[in-house]
C-alpha positions as CSV (number, residue, x, y, z in Angstrom):
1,X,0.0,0.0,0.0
2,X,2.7,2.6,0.7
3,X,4.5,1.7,-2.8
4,X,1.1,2.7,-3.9
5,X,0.8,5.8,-2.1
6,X,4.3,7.0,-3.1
7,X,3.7,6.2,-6.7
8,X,0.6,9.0,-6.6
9,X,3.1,11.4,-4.9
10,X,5.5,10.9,-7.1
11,X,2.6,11.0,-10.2
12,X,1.4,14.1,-8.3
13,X,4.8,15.9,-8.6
14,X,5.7,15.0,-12.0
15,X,2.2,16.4,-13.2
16,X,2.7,19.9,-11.4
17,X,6.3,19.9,-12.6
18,X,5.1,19.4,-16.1
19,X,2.5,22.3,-15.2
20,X,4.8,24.7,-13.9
21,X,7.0,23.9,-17.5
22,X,4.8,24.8,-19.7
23,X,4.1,28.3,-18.0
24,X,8.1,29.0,-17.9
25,X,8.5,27.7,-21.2
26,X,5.6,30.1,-22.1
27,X,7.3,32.9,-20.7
28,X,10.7,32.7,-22.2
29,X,9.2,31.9,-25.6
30,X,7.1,35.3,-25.1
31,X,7.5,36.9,-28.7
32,X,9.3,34.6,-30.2
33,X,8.2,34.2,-33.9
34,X,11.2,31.4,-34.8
35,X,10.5,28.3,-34.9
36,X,14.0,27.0,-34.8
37,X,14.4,28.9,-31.6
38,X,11.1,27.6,-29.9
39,X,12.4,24.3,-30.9
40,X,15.7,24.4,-28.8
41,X,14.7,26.5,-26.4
42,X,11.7,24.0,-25.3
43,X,14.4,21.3,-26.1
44,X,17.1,22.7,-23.9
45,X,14.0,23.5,-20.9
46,X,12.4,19.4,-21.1
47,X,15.7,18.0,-21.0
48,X,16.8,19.7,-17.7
49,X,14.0,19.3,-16.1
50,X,13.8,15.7,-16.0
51,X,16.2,12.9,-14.7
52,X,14.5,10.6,-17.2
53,X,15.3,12.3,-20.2
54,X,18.3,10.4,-22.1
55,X,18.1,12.7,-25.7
56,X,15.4,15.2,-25.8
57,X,14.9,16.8,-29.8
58,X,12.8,17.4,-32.8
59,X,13.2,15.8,-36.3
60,X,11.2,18.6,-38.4
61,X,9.2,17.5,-41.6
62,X,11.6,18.3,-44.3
63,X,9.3,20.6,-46.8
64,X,11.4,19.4,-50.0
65,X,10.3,15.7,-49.9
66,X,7.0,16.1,-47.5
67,X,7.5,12.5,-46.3
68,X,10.2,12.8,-44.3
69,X,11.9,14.6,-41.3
70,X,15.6,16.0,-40.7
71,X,16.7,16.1,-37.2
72,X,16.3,19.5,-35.8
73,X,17.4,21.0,-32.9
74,X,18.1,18.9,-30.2
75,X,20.0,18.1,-26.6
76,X,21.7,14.6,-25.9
77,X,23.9,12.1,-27.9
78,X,24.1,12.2,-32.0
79,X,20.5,11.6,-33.3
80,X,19.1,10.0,-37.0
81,X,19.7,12.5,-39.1
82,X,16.8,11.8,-41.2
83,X,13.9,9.1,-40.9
84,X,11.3,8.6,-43.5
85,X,7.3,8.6,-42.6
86,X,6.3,5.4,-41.4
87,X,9.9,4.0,-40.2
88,X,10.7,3.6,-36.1
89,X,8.6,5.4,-33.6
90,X,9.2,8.9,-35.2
91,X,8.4,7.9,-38.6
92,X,5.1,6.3,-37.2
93,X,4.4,9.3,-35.1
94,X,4.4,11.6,-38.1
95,X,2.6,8.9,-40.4
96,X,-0.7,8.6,-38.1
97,X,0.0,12.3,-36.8
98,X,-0.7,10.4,-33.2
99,X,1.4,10.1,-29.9
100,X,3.3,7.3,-29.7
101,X,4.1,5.6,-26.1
102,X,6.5,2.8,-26.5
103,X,7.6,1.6,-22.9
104,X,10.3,-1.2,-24.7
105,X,11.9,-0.1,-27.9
106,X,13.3,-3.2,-28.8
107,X,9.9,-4.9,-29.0
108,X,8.7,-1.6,-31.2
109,X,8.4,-3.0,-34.9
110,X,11.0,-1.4,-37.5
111,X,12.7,0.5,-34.2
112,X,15.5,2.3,-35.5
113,X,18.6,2.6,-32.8
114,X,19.9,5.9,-33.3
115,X,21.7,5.4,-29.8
116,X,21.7,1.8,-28.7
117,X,21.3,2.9,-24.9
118,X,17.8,4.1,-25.4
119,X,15.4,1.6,-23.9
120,X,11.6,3.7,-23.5
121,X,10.5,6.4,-26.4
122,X,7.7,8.9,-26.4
123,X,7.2,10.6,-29.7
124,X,4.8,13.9,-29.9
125,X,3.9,14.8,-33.3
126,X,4.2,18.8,-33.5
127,X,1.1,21.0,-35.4
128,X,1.0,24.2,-36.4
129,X,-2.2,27.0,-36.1
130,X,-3.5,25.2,-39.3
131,X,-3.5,21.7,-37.8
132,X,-0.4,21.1,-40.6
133,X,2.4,18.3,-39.0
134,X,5.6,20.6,-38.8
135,X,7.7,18.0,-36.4
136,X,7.8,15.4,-33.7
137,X,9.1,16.1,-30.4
138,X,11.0,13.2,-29.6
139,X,12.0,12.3,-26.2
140,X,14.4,9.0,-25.6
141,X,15.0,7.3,-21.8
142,X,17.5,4.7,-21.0
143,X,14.9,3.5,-18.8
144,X,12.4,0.4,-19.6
145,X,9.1,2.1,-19.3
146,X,10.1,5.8,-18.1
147,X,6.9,7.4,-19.9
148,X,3.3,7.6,-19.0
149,X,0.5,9.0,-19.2
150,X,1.5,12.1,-17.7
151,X,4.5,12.5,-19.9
152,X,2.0,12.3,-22.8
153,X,-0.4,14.9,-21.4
154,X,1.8,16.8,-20.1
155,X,4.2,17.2,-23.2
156,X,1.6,17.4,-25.8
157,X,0.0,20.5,-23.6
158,X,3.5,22.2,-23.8
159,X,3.8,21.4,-27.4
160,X,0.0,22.9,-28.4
161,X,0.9,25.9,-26.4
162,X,3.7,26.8,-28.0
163,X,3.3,26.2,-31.8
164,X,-0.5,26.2,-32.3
């Protein structure tokens, strides 16, 4: 029962946390009309704020070939530098324009291993004010099952906010 208990504690915290994010993020961003520097700047914030973040990024939709994305800007180890729609959790992500939550990579069909340490993926695709797909926010753990339900809400709140 206690595990329990300090499982919603820790829940609770990582939810407000993810609250009180999105309001700094929307402060410093405040103006901003560049999209390369909202991307690295809410890069830079996510993957300092969390111990459980192993490569924090975007891969951007590439407007020459539609169908793929180009790694953008980012914060951890060297990342795919391009992945085509449909291909690893990214590519699927941008494909069916949905969240993915994948808590084992290895058991994610057509996962691509752009850093063999990376063991849990969420991938947030990224829409502009037109409900176009510009990116997917990409976060990597090298932690089995790091990501959850909160992670989802509370990234694809921060991502809405700041490119919508």
């Amino acid at each position: 029962m206690a595990e329990a208990f300090n499982d919603k504690i820790l829940a609770t915290e990582k939810a407000e946390r993810y609250s009180e994010l999105a309001d700094e993020i929307a402060s410093v961003l405040e103006g901003e009309t560049d999209r390369t520097a909202r991307m690295a700047t809410v890069a830079s914030m996510l993957a300092n704020s969390f111990d459980h973040f192993f490569w924090t990024g975007f891969y951007v939709v590439d407007p020459r070939k539609g169908d793929e994305l180009v790694v953008g800007p980012y914060q951890g180890t060297l990342g795919c530098l391009r992945i085509a729609f449909g291909r690893g959790v990214c590519g699927t992500a941008a494909a069916k324009r949905q969240t993915q939550l994948v808590p084992d990579v290895h058991a994610f069909p057509g996962h691509i291993a752009c850093d063999g340490r990376s063991q849990s993926e969420v991938v947030v695709p990224v829409f502009d004010a037109d409900g176009g797909l510009i990116a997917v926010l990409d976060v990597d753990s090298d932690r089995p099952a790091a990501f959850d339900a909160i992670d989802v809400e509370g990234l694809e709140r921060i991502l809405s906010q700041t490119f919508s």
